[in-house]
C-alpha positions as CSV (number, residue, x, y, z in Angstrom):
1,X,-20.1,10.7,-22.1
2,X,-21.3,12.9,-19.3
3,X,-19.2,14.2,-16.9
4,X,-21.0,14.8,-13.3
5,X,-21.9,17.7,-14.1
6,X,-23.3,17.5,-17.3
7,X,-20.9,18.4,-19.3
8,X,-18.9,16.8,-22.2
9,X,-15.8,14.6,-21.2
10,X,-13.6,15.5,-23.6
11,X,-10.8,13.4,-22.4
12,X,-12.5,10.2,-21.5
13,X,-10.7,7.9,-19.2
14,X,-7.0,9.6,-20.3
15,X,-8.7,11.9,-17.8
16,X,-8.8,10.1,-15.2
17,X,-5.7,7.9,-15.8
18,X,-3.7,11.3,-16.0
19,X,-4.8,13.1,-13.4
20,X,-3.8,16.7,-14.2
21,X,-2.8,18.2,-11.5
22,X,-2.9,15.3,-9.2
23,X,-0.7,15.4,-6.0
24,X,1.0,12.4,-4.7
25,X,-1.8,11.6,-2.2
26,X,-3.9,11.2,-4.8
27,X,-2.1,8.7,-6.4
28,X,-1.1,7.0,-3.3
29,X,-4.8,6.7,-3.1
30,X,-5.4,5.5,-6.7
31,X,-3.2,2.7,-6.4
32,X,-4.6,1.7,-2.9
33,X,-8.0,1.5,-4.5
34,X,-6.2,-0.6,-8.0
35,X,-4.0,-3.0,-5.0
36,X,-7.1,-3.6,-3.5
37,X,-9.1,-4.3,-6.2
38,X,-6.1,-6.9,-7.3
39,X,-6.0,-8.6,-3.7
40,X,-9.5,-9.3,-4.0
41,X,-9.5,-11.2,-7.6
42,X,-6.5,-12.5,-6.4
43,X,-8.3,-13.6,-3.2
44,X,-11.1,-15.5,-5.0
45,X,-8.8,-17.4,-7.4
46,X,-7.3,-18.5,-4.3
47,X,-10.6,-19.9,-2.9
48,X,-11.3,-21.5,-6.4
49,X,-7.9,-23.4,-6.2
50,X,-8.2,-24.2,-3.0
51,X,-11.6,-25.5,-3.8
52,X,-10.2,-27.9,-5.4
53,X,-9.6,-30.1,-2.2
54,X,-12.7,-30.9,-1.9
55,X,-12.7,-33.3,-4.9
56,X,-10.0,-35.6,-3.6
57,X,-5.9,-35.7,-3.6
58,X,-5.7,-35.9,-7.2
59,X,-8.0,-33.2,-8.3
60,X,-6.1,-30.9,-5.8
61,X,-2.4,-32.2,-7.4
62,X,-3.8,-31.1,-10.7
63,X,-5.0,-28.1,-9.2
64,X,-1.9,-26.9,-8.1
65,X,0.3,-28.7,-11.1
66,X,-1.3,-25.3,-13.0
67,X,-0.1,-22.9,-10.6
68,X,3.1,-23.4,-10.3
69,X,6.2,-22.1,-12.2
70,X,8.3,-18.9,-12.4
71,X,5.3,-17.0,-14.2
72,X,3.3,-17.7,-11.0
73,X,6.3,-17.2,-8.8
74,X,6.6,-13.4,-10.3
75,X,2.4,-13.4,-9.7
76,X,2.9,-14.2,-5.9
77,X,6.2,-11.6,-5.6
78,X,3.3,-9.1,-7.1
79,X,0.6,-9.6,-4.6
80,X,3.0,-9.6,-1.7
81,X,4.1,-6.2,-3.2
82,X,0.1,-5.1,-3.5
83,X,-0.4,-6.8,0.0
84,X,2.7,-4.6,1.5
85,X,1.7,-1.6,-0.1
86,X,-2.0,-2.1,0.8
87,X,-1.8,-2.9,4.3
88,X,1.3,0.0,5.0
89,X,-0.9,2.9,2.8
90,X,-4.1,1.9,4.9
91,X,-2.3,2.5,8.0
92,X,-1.6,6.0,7.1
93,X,-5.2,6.4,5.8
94,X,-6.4,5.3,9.3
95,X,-3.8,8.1,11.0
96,X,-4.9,10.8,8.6
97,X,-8.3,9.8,8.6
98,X,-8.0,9.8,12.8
99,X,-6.7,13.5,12.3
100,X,-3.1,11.9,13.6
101,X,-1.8,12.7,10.3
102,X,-3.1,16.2,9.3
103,X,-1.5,18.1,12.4
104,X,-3.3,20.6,14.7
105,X,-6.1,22.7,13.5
106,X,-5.7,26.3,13.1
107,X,-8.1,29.2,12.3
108,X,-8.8,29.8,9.1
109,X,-7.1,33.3,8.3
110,X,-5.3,34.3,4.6
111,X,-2.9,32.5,3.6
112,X,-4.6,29.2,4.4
113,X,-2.1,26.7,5.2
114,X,-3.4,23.0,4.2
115,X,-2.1,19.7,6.0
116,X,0.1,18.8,3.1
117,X,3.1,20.0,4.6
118,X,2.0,17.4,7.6
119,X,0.1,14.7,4.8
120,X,3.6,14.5,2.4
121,X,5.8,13.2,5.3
122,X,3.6,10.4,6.4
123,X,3.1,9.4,3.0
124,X,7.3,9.6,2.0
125,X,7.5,7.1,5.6
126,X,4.9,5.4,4.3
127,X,6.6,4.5,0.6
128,X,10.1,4.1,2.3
129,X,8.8,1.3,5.0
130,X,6.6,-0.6,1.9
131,X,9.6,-0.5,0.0
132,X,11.8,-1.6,2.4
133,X,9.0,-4.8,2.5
134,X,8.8,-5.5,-0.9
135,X,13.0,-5.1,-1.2
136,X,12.8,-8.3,1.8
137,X,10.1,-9.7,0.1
138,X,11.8,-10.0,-3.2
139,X,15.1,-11.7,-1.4
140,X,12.6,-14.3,0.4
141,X,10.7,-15.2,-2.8
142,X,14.2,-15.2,-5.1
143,X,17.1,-15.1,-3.7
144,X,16.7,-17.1,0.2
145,X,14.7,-20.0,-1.7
């Protein structure tokens, strides 16, 4: 395997998995890209369930007779947790992306300052307000049923 350069990928997808020297945006933006990728297949086995309905009551009991349960109870907990990560991390994409969240530009003049002193504070806000979700979350799907 070819690496886009041309040259040999020694480490294959441990590579990519491990990241090296990875900062925490870039994971932050790994897992946005692996939530959203999980919101989608969940999204089309909800329309295949849901399709269900259009075969009549009984065909729509049966449906949803295999979807239920504490296995598929933990499954739901998980993509509300995807869904509040998601939808909180694309917000600060939206802000960086905007230049809201990379401060104000300055010249260019040794040392370069980068806007990860401006980035990691919007992203620690970010993680804190997603887990404070996925905390209220978890008492609505186990605890206040």
């Amino acid at each position: 395997m070819l690496d886009y350069k041309g040259r040999p990928n020694r480490l294959g997808i441990v590579g990519w998995l491990g990241g090296g020297r990875w900062g925490a945006e870039r994971y932050l933006y790994t897992l946005h890209r692996v939530t959203g990728l999980g919101l989608l297949a969940y999204f089309l086995l909800h329309i295949f369930v849901t399709a269900a309905r259009r075969f009549g009551q009984e065909a729509w009991q049966q449906s949803m007779a295999r979807v239920t349960g504490p296995v598929f109870t933990l499954g739901e907990y998980l993509v509300f947790v995807a869904f509040a990560f998601h939808a909180i991390n694309g917000i600060r994409l939206v802000l960086v992306e905007l230049g809201f969240g990379v401060g104000k530009p300055i010249e260019p003049v040794y040392p370069y300052r980068t806007s990860v002193d401006v980035q990691r504070p919007l992203a620690v806000v970010v993680m804190l307000v997603a887990a404070v979700l996925v905390v209220l979350g978890g008492l609505d799907f186990f605890v206040l049923k």
